[in-house]
C-alpha positions as CSV (number, residue, x, y, z in Angstrom):
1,X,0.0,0.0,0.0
2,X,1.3,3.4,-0.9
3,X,2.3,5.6,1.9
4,X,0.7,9.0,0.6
5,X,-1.5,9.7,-2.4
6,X,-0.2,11.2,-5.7
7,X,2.0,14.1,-5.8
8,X,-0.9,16.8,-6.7
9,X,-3.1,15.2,-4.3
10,X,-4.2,18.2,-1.7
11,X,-4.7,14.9,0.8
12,X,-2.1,12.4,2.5
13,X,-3.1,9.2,4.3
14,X,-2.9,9.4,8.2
15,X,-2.1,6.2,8.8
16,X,-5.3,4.8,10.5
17,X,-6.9,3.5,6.8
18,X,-5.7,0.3,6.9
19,X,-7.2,-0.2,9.8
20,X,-10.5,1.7,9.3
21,X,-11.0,-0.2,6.1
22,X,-9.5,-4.0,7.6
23,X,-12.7,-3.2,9.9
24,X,-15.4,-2.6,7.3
25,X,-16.2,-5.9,5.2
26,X,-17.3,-5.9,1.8
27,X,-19.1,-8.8,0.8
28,X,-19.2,-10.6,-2.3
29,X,-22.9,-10.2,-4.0
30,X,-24.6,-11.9,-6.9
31,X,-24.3,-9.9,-10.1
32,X,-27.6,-8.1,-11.0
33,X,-28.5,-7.1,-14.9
34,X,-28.5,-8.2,-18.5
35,X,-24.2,-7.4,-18.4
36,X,-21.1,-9.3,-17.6
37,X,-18.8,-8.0,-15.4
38,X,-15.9,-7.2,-16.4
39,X,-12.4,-8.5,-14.7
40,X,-11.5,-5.7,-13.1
41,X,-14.8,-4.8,-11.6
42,X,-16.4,-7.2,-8.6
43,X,-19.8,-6.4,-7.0
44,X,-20.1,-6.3,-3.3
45,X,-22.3,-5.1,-0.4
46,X,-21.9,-2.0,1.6
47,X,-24.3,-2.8,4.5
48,X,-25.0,0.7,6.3
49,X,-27.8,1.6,8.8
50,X,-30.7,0.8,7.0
51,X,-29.4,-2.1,5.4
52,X,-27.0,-3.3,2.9
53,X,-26.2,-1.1,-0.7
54,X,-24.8,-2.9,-3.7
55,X,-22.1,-1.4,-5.4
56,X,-19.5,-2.5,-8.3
57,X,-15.6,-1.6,-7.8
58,X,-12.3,-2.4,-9.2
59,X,-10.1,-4.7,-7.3
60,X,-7.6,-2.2,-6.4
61,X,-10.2,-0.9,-4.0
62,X,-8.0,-1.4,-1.0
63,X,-4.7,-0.2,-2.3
64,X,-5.7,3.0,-4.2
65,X,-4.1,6.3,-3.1
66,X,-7.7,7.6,-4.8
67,X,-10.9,6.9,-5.3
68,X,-13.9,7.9,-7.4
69,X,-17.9,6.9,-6.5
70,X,-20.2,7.4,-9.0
71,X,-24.0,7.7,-7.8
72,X,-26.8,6.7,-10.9
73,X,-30.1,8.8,-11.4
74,X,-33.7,8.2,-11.5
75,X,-34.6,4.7,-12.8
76,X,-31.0,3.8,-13.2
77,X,-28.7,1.8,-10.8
78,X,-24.9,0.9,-10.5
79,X,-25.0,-1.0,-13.5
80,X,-26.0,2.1,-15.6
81,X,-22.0,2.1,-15.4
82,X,-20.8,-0.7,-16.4
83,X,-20.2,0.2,-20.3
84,X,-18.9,3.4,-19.2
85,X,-16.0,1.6,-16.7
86,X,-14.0,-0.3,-19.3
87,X,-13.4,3.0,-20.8
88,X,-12.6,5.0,-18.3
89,X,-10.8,2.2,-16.7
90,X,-8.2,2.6,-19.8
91,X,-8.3,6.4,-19.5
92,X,-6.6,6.0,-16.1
93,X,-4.6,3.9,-17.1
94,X,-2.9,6.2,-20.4
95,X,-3.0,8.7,-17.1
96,X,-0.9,7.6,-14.8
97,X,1.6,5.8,-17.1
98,X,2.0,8.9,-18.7
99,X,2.6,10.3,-15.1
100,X,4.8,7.8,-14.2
101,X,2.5,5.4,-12.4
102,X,3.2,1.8,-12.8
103,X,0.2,0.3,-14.8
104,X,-1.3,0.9,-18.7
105,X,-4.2,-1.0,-20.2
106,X,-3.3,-1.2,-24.1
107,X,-5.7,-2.0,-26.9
108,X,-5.3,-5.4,-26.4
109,X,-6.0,-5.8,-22.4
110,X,-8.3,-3.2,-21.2
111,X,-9.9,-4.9,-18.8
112,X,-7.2,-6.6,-17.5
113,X,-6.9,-6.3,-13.2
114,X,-3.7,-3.8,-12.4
115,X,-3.2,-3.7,-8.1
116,X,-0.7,-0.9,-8.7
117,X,-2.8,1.7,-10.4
118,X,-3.2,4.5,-7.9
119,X,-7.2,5.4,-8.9
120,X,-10.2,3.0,-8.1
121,X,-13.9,3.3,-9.3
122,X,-16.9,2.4,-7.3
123,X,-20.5,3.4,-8.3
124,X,-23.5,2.1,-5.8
125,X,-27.5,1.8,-6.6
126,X,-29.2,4.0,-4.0
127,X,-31.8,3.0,-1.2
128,X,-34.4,1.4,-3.4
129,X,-32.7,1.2,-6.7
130,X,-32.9,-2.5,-8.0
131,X,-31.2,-5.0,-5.8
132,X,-30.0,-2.7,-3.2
133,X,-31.6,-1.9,0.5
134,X,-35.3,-1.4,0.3
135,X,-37.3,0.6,3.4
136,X,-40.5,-0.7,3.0
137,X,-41.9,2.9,4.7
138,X,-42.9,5.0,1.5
139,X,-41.6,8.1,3.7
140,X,-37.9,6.7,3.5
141,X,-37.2,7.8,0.8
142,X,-36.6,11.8,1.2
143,X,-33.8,13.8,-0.8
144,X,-32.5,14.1,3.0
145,X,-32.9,10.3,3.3
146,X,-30.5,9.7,-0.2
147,X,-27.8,12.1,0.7
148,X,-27.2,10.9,4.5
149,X,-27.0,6.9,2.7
150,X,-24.3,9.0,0.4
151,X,-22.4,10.2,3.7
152,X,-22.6,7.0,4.9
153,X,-21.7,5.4,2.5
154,X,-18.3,7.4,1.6
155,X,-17.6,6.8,5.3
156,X,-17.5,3.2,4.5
157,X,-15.3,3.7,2.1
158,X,-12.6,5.1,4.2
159,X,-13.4,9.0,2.7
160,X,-12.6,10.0,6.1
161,X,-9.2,9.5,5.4
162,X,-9.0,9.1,2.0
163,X,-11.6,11.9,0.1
164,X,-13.2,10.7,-3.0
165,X,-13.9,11.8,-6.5
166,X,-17.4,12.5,-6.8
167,X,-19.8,12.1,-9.6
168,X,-23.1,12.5,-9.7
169,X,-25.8,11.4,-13.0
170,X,-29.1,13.9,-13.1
171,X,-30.9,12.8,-9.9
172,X,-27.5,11.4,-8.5
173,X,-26.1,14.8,-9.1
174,X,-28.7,16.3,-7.3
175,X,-27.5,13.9,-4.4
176,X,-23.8,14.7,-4.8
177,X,-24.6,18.5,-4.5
178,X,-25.9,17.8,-0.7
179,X,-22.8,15.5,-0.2
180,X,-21.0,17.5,-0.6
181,X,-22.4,20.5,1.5
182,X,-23.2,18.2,4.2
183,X,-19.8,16.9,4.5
184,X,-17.4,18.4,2.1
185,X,-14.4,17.0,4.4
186,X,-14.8,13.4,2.2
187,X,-14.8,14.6,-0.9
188,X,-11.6,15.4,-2.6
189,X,-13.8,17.0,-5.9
190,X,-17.6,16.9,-7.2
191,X,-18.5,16.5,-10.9
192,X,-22.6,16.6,-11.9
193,X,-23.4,15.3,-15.2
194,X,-26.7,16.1,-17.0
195,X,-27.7,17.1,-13.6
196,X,-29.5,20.6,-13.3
197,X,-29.4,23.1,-9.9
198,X,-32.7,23.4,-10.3
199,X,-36.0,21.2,-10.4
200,X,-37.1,19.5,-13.8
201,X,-40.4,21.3,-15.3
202,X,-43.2,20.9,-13.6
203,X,-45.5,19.1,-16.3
204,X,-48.8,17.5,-15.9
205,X,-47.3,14.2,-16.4
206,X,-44.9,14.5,-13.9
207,X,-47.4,16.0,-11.4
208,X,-49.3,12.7,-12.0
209,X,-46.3,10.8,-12.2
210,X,-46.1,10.0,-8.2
211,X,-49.2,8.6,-7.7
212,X,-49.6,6.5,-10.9
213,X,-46.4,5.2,-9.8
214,X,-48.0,3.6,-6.2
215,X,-51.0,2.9,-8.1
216,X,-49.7,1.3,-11.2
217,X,-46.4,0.1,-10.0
218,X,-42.4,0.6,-11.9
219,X,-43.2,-1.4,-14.8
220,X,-45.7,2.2,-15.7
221,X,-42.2,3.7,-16.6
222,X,-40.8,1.1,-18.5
223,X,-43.7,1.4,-21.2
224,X,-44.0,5.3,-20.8
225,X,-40.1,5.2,-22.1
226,X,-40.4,2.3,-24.1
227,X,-43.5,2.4,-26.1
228,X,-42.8,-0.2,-28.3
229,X,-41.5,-2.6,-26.0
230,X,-43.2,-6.2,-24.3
231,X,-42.2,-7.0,-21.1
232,X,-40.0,-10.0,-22.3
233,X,-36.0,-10.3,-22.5
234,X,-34.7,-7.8,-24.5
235,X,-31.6,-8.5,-27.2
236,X,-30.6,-4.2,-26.2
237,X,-28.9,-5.3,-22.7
238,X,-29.6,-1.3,-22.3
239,X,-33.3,-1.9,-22.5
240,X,-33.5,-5.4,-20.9
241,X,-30.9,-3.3,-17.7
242,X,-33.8,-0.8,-17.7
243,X,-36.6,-3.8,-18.1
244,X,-35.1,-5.6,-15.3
245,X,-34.2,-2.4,-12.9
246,X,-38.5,-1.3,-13.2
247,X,-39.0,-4.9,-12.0
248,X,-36.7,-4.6,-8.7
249,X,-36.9,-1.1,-8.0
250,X,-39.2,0.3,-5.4
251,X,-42.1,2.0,-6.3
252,X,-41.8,4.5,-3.0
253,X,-38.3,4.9,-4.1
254,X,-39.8,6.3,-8.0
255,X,-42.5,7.8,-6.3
256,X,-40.4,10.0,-3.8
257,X,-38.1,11.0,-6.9
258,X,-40.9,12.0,-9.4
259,X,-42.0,14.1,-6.3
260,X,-38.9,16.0,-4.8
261,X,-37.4,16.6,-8.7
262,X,-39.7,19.2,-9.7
263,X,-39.4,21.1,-6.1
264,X,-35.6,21.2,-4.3
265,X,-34.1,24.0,-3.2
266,X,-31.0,25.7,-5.4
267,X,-28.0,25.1,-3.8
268,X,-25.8,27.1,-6.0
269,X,-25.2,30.2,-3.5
270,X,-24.0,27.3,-0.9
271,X,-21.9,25.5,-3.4
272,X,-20.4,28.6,-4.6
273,X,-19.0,29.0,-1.3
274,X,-17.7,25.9,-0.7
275,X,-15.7,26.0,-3.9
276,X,-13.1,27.8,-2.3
277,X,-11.9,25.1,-1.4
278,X,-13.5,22.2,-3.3
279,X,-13.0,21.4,-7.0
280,X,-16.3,21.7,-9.0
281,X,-16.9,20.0,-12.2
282,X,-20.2,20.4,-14.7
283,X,-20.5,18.5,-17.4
284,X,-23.7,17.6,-19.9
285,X,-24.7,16.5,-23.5
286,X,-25.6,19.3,-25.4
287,X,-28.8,17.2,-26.8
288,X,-30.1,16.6,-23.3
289,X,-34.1,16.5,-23.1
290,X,-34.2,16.3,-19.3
291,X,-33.1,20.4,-18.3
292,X,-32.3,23.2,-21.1
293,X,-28.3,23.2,-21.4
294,X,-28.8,27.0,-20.7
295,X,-29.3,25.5,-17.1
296,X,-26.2,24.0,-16.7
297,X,-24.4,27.2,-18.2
298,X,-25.9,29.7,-15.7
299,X,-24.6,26.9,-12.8
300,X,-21.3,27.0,-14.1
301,X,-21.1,30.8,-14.4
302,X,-22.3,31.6,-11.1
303,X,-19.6,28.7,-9.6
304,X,-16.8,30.6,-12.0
305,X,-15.8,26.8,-13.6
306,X,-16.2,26.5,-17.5
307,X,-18.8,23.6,-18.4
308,X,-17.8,20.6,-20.0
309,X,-20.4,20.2,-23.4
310,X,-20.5,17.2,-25.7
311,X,-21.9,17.0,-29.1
312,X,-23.9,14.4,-30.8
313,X,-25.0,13.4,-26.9
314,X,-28.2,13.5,-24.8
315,X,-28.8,12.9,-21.3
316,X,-26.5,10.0,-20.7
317,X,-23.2,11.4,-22.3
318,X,-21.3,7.9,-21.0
319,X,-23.1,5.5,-23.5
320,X,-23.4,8.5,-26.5
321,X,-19.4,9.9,-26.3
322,X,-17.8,7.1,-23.6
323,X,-14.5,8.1,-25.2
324,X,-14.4,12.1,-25.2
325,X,-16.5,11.5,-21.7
326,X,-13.6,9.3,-20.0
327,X,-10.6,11.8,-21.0
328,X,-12.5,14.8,-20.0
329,X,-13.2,13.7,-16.5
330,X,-9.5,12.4,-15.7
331,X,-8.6,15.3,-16.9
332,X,-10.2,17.3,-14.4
333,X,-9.2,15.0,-11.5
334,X,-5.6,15.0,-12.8
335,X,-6.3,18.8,-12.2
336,X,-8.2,19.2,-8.8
């Protein structure tokens, strides 16, 4: 295990980690979704007050000076990751070679498991989100209630010690905002992608949306995206992921979301405050149907941080521009 973190790092280790994370075990957990995963990447169980959270990590969990933890949005889950990883697993990789770090993924062996790279990738499904912890109690699932499981959970990762890289997809951004105001001290940087500062537009459908949801149940969702669609296997994994996250995922978890997206507080004033002394990162696709771009460029001009826009992308930049995506974000962390 390395002694201190990378040379730019504005943290060092103080010695209790080790210990801190020998006393925290991560269980092994059966794979959930239409993917394979990958050899670099296991799946294991944070278990946390209310119960135990899923999450998918590379190997060099225990042994990375730095780690980033990825938190999905609404309807998604970890797994809305796992196409993203492999590529962002090799943009690491051309990173820290190129800063002298021991390990590179070529062409040939991107997935391959490398203990000595210095950066490790975690991403977890929130309370409710397919095969994680499930409070049964439809008022469990509060915006307070997902960023307090984000606390805790970074805690569990050693972020006490060791502060993460955090990234946050559209609802999950919304999330990562409150982490990071509510306990700034484990976070080394925040990045939001297609994530607005302020609530989604009020429409009628999405006024209805919360109670349709407990009457009707997930699967309403799955053909309200995907019109054309049976609920049978699917040959798009990315449709059969989404198929099979409706089925798990709690209805008081869509419910709750639906709800609180079109009415949290702006926390840009707060934010803008802690960025002092936190790196800030916004990035989105520039075809995004979910806020108006214009949102995420008044964010970024009030934070004083110059947005990160990719063309020929919509609300999920990971699967449209993985590539351009992956560089862009090691690029800011090489920078924070």
């Amino acid at each position: 295990m390395h002694a201190v973190g990378p040379q730019n790092s504005r943290f060092q280790w103080n010695g209790t980690y080790a210990e801190r994370m020998a006393s925290y075990r991560f269980p092994r957990i059966p794979q959930f979704g239409p993917f394979d995963t990958p050899d670099f990447l296991r799946t294991f169980g944070i278990d946390c007050s209310i119960g135990r959270f899923t999450a998918i990590g590379s190997r060099n969990l225990d042994s990375a000076d730095r780690v980033a933890v990825f938190i999905p949005g609404f309807t998604g889950s970890k797994e809305d990751f796992i196409p993203f990883f492999p590529t962002l697993w090799k943009a690491l990789g051309i990173h820290e070679a190129s800063a002298g770090h021991e390990a590179i993924d070529r062409e040939s062996d991107a997935g391959r498991v490398d203990a000595g790279r210095s950066t490790a990738i975690v991403a977890y499904s929130q309370r409710g989100q397919a095969d994680s912890a499930v409070p049964f109690d439809r008022r469990a699932y509060d915006l307070d209630d997902f960023v307090n499981d984000g606390c805790e959970i970074l805690e569990r990762l050693g972020a006490r010690d060791r502060p993460v890289d955090l990234v946050g997809h559209s609802f999950g951004g919304v999330v990562a905002r409150r982490v990071a105001l509510r306990r700034p001290e484990l976070l080394r940087s925040l990045t939001v992608f297609d994530s607005g500062a302020v609530p989604v537009r009020r429409t009628p459908l999405f006024a209805a949306a919360p109670t349709l949801i407990r009457v009707f149940g997930p699967m309403l969702l799955y053909y309200a995206y995907r019109p054309k669609l049976r609920d049978e296997p699917q040959g798009d994994r990315l449709a059969e992921l989404f198929r099979q996250n409706m089925h798990a995922t709690s209805r008081h978890h869509l419910a709750s979301v639906a709800d609180f997206m079109t009415r949290f507080d702006d926390v840009t004033d707060d934010l803008r405050r802690l960025h002092k002394g936190l790196p800030m990162n916004i990035m989105y696709g520039v075809d995004d149907d979910v806020w108006p771009t214009a949102v995420y460029g008044r964010e970024a001009e009030a934070l004083g941080i110059t947005p990160a826009a990719f063309e020929n992308a919509a609300h999920i930049p990971t699967y449209d521009r993985p590539k351009e995506f992956a560089e862009a974000l090691v690029d800011f962390w090489r920078r924070a």
